[in-house]
C-alpha positions as CSV (number, residue, x, y, z in Angstrom):
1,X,217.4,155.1,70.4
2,X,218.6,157.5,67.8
3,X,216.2,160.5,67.1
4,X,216.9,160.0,63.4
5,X,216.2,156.6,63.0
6,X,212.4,157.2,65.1
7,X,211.7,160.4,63.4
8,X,212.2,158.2,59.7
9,X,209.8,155.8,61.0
10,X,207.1,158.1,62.3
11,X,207.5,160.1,58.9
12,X,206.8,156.5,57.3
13,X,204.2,155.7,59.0
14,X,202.7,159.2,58.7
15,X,203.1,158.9,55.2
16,X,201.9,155.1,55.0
17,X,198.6,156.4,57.0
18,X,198.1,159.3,54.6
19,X,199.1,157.2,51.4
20,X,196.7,154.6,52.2
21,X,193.7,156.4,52.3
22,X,194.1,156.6,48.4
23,X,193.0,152.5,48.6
24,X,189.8,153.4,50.2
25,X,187.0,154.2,47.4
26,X,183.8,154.4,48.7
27,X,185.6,155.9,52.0
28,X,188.2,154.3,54.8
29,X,186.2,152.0,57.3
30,X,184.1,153.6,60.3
31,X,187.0,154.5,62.8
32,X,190.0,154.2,60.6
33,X,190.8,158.1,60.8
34,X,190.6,158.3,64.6
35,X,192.9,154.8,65.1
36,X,195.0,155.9,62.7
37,X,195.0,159.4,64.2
38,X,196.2,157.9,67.1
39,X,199.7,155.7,65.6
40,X,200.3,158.7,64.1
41,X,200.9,160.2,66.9
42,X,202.0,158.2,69.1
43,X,204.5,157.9,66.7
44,X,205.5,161.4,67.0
45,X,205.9,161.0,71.2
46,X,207.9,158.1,70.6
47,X,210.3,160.3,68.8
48,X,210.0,163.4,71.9
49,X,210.5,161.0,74.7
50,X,212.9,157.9,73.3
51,X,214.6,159.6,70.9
52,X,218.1,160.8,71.8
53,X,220.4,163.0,70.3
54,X,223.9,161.9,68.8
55,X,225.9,164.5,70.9
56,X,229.4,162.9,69.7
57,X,232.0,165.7,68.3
């Protein structure tokens, strides 16, 4: 897949993640940092190890 298209999506969902903790008021559910800790970055792999580079001149 292209990099830039998985890099947009894991800054979107990094974003989302971050964003949504504004929702919360009395403070995000028991385990809802550490879960979404772990999209986050698995987010960012994604982007390391399927992303490919458009090398076309």
């Amino acid at each position: 897949m292209d990099r830039k298209y998985l890099a947009f999506t894991a800054l979107a969902i990094t974003l989302l993640y971050g964003a949504s903790f504004a929702l919360f008021d009395g403070g995000a559910p028991k385990g809802y940092a550490a879960i979404g800790g772990v999209v986050v970055a698995l987010a960012w792999v994604a982007v390391g190890v399927f992303g490919r580079d458009d090398h076309r001149a």
